[in-house]
C-alpha positions as CSV (number, residue, x, y, z in Angstrom):
1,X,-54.5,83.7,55.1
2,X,-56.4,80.8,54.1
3,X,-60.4,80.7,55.6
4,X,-62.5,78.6,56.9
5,X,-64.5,77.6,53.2
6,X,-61.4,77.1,51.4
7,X,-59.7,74.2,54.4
8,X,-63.2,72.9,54.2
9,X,-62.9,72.4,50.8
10,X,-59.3,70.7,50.5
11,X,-60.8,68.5,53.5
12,X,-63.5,67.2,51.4
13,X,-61.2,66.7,48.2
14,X,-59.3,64.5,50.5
15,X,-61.9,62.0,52.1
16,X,-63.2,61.4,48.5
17,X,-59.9,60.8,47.4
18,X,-59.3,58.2,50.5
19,X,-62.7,56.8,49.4
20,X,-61.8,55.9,45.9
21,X,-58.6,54.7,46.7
22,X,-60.1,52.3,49.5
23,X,-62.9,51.6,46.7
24,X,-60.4,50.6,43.8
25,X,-58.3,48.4,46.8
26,X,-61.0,46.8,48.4
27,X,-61.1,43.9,45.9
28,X,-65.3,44.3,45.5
29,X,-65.0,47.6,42.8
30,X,-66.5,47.6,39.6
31,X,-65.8,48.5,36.2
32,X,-68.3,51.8,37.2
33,X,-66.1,52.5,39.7
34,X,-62.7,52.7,38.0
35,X,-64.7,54.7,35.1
36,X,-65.9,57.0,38.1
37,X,-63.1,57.5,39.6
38,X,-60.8,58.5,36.3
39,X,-64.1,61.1,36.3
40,X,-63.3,62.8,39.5
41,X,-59.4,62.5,38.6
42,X,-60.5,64.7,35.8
43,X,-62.9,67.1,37.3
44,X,-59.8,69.3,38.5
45,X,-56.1,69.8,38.7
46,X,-56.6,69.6,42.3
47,X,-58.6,66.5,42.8
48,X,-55.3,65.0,40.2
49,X,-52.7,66.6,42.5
50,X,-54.8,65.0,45.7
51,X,-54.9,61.9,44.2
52,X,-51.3,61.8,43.1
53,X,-50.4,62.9,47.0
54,X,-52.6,60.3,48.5
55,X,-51.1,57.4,46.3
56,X,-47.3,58.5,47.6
57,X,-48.4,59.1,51.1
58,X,-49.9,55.4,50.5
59,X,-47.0,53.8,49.8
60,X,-44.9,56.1,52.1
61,X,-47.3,54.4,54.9
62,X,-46.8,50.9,53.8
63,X,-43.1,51.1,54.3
64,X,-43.3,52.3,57.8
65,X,-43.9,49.0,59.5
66,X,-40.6,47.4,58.4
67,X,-38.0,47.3,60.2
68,X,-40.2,45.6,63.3
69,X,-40.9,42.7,61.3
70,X,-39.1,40.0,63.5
71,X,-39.5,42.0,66.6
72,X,-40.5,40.7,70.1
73,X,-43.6,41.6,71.7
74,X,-41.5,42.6,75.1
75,X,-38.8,44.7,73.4
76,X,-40.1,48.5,74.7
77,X,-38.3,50.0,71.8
78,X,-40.9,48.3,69.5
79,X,-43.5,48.9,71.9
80,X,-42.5,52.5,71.7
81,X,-42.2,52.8,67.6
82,X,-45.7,50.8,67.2
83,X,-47.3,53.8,69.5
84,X,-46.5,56.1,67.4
85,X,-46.8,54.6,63.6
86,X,-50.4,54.1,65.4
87,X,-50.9,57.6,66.1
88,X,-49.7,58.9,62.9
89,X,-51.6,56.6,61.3
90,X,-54.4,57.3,63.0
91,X,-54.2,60.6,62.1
92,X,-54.1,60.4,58.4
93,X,-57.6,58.6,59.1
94,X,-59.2,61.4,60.9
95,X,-57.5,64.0,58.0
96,X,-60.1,61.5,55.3
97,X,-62.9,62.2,58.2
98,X,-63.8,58.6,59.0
99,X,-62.0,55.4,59.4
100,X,-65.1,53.2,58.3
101,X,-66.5,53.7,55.0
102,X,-69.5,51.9,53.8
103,X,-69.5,50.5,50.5
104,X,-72.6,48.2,48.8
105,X,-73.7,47.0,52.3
106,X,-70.5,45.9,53.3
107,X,-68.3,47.7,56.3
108,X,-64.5,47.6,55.8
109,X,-62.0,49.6,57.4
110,X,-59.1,50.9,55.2
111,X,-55.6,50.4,55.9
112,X,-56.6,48.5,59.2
113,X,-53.8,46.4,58.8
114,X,-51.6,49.6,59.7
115,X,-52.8,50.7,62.9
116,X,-52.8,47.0,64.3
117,X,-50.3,45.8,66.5
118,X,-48.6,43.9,63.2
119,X,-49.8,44.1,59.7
120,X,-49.3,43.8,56.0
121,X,-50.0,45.6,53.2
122,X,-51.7,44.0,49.9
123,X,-48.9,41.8,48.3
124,X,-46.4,41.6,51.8
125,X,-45.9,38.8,53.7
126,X,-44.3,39.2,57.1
127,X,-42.7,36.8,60.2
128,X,-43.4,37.8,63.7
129,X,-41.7,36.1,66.2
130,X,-43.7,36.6,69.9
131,X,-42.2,36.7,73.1
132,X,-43.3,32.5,74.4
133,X,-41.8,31.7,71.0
134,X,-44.7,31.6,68.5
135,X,-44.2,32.3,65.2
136,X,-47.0,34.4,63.4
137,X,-46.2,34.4,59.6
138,X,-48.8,36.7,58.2
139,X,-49.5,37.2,54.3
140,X,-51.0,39.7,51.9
141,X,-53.2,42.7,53.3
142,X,-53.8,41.1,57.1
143,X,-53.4,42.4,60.7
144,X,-53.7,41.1,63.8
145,X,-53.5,42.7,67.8
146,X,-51.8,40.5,70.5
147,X,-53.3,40.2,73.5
148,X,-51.2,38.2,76.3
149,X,-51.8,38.4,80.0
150,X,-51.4,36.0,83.0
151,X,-54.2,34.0,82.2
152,X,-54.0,33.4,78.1
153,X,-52.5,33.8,75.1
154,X,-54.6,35.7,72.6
155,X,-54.5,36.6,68.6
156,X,-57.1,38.6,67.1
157,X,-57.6,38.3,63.3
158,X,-58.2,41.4,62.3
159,X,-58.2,41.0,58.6
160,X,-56.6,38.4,56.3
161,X,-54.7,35.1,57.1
162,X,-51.8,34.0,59.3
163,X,-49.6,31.0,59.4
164,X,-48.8,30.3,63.6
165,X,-46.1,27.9,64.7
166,X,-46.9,28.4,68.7
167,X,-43.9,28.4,71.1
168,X,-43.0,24.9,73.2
169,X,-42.2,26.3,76.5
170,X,-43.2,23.6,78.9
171,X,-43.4,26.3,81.4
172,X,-45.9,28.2,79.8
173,X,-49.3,26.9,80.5
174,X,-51.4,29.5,79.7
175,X,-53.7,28.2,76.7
176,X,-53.0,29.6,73.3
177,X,-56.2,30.7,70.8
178,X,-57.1,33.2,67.3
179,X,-60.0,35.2,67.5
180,X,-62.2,35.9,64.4
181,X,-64.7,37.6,63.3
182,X,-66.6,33.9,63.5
183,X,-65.5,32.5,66.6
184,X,-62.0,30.7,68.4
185,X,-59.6,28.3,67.2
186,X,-57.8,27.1,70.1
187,X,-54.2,26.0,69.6
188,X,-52.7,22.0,71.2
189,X,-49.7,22.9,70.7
190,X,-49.1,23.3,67.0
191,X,-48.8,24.6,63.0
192,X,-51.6,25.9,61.6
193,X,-53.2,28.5,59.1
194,X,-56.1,30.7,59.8
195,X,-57.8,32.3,57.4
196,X,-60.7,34.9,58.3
197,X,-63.1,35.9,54.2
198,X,-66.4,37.4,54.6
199,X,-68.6,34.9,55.7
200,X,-66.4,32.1,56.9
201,X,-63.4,31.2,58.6
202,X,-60.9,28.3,57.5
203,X,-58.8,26.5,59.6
204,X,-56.2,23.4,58.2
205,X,-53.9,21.7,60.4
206,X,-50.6,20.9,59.7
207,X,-48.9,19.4,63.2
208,X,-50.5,18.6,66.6
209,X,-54.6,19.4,66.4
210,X,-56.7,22.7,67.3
211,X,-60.4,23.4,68.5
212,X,-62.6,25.5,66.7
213,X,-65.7,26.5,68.7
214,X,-68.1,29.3,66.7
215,X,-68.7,32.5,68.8
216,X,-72.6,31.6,68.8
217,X,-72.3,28.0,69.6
218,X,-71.7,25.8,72.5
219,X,-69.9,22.9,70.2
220,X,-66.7,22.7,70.1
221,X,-65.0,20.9,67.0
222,X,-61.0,18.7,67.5
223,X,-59.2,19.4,64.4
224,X,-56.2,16.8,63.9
225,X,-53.1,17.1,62.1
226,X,-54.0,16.9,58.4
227,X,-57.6,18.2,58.9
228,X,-59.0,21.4,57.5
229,X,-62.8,23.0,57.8
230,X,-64.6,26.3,57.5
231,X,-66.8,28.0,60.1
232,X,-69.4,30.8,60.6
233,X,-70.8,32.5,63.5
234,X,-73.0,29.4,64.4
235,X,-71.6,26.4,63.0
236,X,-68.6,24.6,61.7
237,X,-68.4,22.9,58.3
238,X,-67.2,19.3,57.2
239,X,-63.6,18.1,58.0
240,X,-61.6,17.8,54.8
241,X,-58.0,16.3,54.1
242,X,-55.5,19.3,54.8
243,X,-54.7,20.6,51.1
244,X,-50.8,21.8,51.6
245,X,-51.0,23.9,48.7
246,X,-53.2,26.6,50.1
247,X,-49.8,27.4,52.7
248,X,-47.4,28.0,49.6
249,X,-47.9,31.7,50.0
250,X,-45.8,31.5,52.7
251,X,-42.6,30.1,50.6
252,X,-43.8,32.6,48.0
253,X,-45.6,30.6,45.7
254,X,-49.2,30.1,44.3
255,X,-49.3,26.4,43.0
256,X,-52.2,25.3,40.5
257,X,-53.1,21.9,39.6
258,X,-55.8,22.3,36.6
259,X,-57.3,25.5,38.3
260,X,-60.3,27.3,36.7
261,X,-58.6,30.7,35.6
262,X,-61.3,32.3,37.3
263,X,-60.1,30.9,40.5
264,X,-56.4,31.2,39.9
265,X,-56.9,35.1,39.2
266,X,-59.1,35.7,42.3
267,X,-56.1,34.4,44.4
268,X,-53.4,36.3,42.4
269,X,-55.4,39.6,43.1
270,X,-54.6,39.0,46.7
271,X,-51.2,40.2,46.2
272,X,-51.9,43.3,44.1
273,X,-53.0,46.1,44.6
274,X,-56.5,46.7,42.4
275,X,-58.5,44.6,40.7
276,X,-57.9,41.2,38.6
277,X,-61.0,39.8,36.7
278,X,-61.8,37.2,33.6
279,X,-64.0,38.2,30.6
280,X,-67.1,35.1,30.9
281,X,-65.2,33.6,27.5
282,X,-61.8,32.7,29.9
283,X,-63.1,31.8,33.2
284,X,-62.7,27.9,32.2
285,X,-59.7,27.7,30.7
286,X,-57.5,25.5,33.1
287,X,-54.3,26.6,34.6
288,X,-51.4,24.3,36.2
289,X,-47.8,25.5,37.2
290,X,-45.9,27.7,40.5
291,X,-46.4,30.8,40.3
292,X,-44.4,33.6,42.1
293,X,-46.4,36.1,44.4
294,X,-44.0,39.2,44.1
295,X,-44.7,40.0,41.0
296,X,-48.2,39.6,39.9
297,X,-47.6,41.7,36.9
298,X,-44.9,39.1,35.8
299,X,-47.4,36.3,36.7
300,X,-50.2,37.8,34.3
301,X,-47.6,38.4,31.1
302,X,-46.4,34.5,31.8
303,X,-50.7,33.5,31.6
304,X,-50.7,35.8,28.8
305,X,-47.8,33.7,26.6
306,X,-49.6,30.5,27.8
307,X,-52.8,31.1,27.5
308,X,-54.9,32.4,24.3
309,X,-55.5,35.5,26.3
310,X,-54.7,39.1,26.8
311,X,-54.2,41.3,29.6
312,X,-56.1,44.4,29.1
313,X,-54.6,47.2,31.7
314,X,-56.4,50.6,33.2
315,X,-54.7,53.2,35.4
316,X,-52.6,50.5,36.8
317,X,-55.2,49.3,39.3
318,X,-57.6,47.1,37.0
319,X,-56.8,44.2,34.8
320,X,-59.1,42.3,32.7
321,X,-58.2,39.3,31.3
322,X,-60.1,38.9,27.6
323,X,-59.5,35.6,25.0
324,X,-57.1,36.7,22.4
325,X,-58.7,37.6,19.1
């Protein structure tokens, strides 16, 4: 019979496991953190045999989502199967003992993007077609939850970025918006890429024109085809000319036109899982090409032929790229 001290036990093995899995995936670890974690790893066979459970369950998780990819929000079969991924997933949450973890200041919620209505995990991209027509093409490691009713159409960002081709049915008047974290963009019939970071939200237009109106600010700013910006909580920063390139993902493609490495491997680490940083003797060194976002590994050996650099590699998850000797 197993007791009470022993369950208590495997359940705290498990939330630190879930905690430095979400830590070495949450694209703000540090070097002490991988060294840490290969620490605990080490501490037991069982915190190794946790770990190694975690990492399968992880991917087994990742996989479930699938096959509703180009579903429609009114089908009740996928109504049905999105009930229950939630429920399991929601489980597995309360098996770590918390769904929120707090790490240097900073809230973030693991695997959110698999108990939202839709998501993606780090490296997927996926099309959604909803029920008035609108296309939601979402990339790497974002979710979102759908809200329709009689009187509006509704996306919230949960996490990440989405590409949104809204539906033209003249019969449908009810007005069409994103919700961030930062405030609404509301859609004029339209193409259009949202992308919610940290501390800002960016908008670019590619057809038609959008209004982006901060959550803590009575302004509301016209965005026209060919336009881009960023906003915050309280205001919304200067129009720019629309750069196309930053919508590649969604043919599968970074393109780089004399980017800092620096910056090129901060977007690449977007589609993998782990962490992708630049010793201070690469982080100048200029990049140009079109670069494929299935296979970041691929990607880094390509830099690595090009480049006089190397690609130093730890337990997988970190990658650190150093000037070749």
């Amino acid at each position: 019979m197993t007791n009470t001290s022993q369950i208590s036990t495997e359940s705290t093995i498990v939330q630190e496991a879930v905690k430095w899995m979400v830590t070495l995936q949450s694209g703000i670890a540090s070097e002490d953190d991988l060294l840490n974690c290969e620490k605990w790893r080490k501490q037991s066979q069982t915190h190794e045999e946790t770990w190694q459970q975690l990492v399968g369950l992880s991917g087994n998780l990742k996989s479930i989502p699938k096959a509703l990819a180009h579903a429609t929000l009114d089908n009740s079969e996928v109504n049905r199967k999105l009930q229950s991924r939630r429920l399991v997933l929601k489980s597995v949450l309360l098996l770590a003992g918390s769904g929120t973890l707090a790490y240097s200041g900073y809230q973030f919620t693991p695997w959110q993007q698999m108990i939202a209505d839709h998501g993606t995990a780090v490296g997927e991209q996926r099309k959604i077609m909803l029920a008035d027509g609108t296309e939601l093409h979402l990339n790497t490691d974002s979710a979102v939850d759908i809200h329709f009713d009689a009187q509006q159409r509704q996306i919230k960002l949960l996490k990440g970025e989405v590409l949104i081709t809204t539906g033209h049915q003249s019969y449908d008047h009810r007005p069409f918006s994103i919700q961030t974290t930062h405030g609404n963009v509301r859609a004029l019939g339209t193409r259009f890429l949202v992308h919610q970071q940290e501390n800002t939200t960016f908008v670019a237009v590619y057809e038609s024109a959008v209004e982006v109106r901060p959550i803590a600010s009575n302004k509301a700013t016209r965005l026209k085809v060919g336009e881009q910006l960023s906003f915050d909580t309280s205001q919304a920063y200067g129009i720019m000319q629309a750069d196309q390139d930053l919508s590649a993902w969604s043919d599968g493609v970074i393109v780089a036109k004399e980017l800092r490495l620096a910056d090129f491997a901060k977007e690449l680490d977007r589609y993998r899982s782990g962490k992708i940083i630049c010793n201070a003797s690469v982080v100048n060194l200029k990049i140009s090409g079109v670069f494929p976002i299935n296979d970041p590994d691929r990607v880094i050996k390509t830099l690595e032929n090009t480049l006089p650099i190397v690609a130093e590699k730890r337990m997988h998850f970190w990658i650190t790229l150093n000037k070749r000797s």
